[in-house]
Every structure is written in C-alpha cells, then in structure tokens.
N, C-alpha and C positions, 0 to 999 in steps of 0.2 A: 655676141658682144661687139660693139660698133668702134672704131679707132679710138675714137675720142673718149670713148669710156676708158678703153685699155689707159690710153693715154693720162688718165687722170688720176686713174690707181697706181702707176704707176709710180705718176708725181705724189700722191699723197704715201705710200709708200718711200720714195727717197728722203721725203722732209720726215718721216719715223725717223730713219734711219740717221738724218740727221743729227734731230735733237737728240736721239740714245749715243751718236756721238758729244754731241756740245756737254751733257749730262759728264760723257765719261773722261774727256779732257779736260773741261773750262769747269767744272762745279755744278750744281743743282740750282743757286740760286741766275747765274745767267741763262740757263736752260729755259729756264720760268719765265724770264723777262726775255729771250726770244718768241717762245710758246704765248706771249700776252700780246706778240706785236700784230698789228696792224697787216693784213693782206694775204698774200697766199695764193692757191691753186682755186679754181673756182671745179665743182666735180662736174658740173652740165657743159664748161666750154673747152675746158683746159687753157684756159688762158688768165693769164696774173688778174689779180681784183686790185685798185688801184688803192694805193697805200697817200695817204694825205701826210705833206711832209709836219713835222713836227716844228713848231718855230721856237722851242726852249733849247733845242739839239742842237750842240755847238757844230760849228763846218767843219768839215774834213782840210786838214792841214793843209794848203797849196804844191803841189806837186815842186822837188825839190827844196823843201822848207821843213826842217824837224821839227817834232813838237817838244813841249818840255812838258813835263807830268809830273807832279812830287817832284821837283828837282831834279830827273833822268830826263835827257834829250832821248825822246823815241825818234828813229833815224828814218825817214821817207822812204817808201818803200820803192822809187825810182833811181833810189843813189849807188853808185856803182860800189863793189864789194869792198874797196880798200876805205871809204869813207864812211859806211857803215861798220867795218874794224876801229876808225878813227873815233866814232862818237861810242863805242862801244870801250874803249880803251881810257878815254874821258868817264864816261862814268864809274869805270871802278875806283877812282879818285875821289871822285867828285864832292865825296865828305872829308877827305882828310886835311887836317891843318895848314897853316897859311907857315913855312918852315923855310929861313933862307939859305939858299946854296941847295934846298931841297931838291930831290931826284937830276941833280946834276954826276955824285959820284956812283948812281946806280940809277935801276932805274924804276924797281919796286923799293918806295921808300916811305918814311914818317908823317913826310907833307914833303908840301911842292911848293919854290915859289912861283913866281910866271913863267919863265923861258922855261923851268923842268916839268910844269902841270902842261906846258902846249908841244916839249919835246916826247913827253910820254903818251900825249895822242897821238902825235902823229907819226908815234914809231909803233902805235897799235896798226896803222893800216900799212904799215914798212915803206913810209915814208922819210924815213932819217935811220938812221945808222947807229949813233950816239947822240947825249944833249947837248942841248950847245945854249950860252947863256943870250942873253938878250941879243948886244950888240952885234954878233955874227949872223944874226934870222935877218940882221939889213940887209944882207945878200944871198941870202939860201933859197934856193929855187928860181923859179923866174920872176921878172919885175911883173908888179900891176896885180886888180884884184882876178881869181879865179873863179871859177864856175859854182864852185863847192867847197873849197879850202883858201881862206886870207889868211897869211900870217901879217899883222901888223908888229912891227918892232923898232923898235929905238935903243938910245943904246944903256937907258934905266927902267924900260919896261917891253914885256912882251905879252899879246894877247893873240886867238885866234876867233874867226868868224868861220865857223863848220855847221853847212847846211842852212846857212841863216840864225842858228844861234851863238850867239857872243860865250866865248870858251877864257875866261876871266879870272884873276886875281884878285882887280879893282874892283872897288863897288861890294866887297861883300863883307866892309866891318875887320878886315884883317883875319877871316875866318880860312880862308883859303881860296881852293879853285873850283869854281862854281857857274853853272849855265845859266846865261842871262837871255831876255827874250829883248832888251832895250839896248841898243848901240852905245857907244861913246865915239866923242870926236878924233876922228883920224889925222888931225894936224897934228903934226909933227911924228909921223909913224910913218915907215916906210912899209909899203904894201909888197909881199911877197906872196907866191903859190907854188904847191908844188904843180910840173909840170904835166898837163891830160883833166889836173882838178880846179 
C-alpha cells in the first residue's frame, strides 16, 4: 500500500470520525448539511478538491467585531476572556424590562436602566466592583474610546460599545437593554474604557 493511499484512508477515516462526532454533539440535521457540503479528500491524491465559495453565505464577522444572532451578541472568537464574560453577562439580560433605578441596588435584578444594564456587563468581565449610575461612568476608567470596551456616559444617560455592538437602553421602544448593530451619536457623551480593553 503506497503513502498516499495510507494517507487517504486515513483522511477519509478522520472525516467518519468526524461527522459521528458533529451527529453526536451539534444534532443529526447539521451533520447532514456538513455530509452535503462541497469538497473533501480526494482518494487518488490526498489533497483537498476545491470547494467554490458560496455567494448566498453570509461573511464571517470581522475579527474583533461580535455578531448579533436572535438578539445574542455571539462574542469574536479573538476577544480577550474578560470581554467575552462582558458580552456573555449582557446577554443574560438582554430580555429583561427597561426598570428605573434598575440593577443599581443589586445586581441580579427585574430590569435594568442604562447605567445598571452596562454596570452589570461589565461586572460580568470584573470590570467594576459595584453600579454606578450614569453621571459617575464620566470618569470610570480611562479617557477616550478603547479597543473592545466604550463606556459613553453623560450624566442622564449611559450606553456601551462592546466588540462593536452598541449595549443600549435607547432605541429600543422603552423595552429595555438590548444589542444593537447601528451607532448613535456620541456628542455629548464622554468616552470612557476600562484599562487594557
């Protein structure tokens, strides 16, 4: 039996092994829709057959950029661990009512307004201590936008910008605190981060 043969049973042996995995984690119908895709091992060369890309298939998110899905920011898989806590902390929220003075006296609460729906993120990545309401995020951490974490705040509203999605009050109907993928205007809001993000 010649390398390239070995070689090839090999490969088509691990892609079994594979999909008996994707089957036994992800479900039977993504299994199927792997198993349908395009490309593969070839048995005569051992080398990939070339897969044509798909042009209905959305891009893959921008490296440092979350995506938003149903309303959950899924958090890039290049963000350091404490901001992947931060959007992970954000979404346990994420439905719950728009409540004022909300998650200020604790910090698992009913609803959230602004400063307690963006104090309760970013105590998900142990970035704050306790809440704090609007007008003091004017000076929490350091000036100017960061890498990964903006806190914008004034001193009748607070939002954040995490990973590139807008972490929000506004804009959502009085409904609560919810991930937006479109901006709002930063005059009149002073730009904080915490420091490293």
């Amino acid at each position: 039996m010649t390398l390239a043969l070995r070689a090839a049973r090999f490969a088509a042996f691990c892609s079994a092994l594979t999909m008996l995995a994707m089957v036994a984690v992800l479900g039977l119908p993504l299994a199927e829709a792997a198993l349908a895709a395009p490309g593969g091992m070839s048995a005569r060369t051992a080398e990939p057959l070339p897969v044509e890309a798909d042009p209905e298939a959305p891009a893959p998110a921008p490296t440092g950029t979350a995506a938003l899905v149903n309303g959950r920011a899924i958090a890039p898989l290049d963000a350091p661990p404490a901001v992947k806590k931060v959007i992970a902390a954000a979404n346990r929220i994420r439905t719950k009512p728009y409540i004022f003075g909300g998650g200020h006296g604790r910090w698992w609460d009913r609803g959230y307004d602004c400063s307690g729906a963006v104090s309760f993120a970013l105590r998900g990545g142990s970035l704050i201590d306790s809440p704090m309401p609007s007008g003091p995020m004017m000076g929490w951490g350091s000036a100017g936008l960061g890498r990964w974490v903006t806190v914008f705040a004034n001193s009748g509203h607070a939002y954040a910008v995490i990973a590139g999605l807008r972490w929000d009050t506004s804009g959502t109907g009085g409904s609560g605190p919810r991930w937006h993928e479109d901006m709002r205007s930063r005059s009149g809001f002073a730009a904080r981060h915490p420091t490293g993000y």
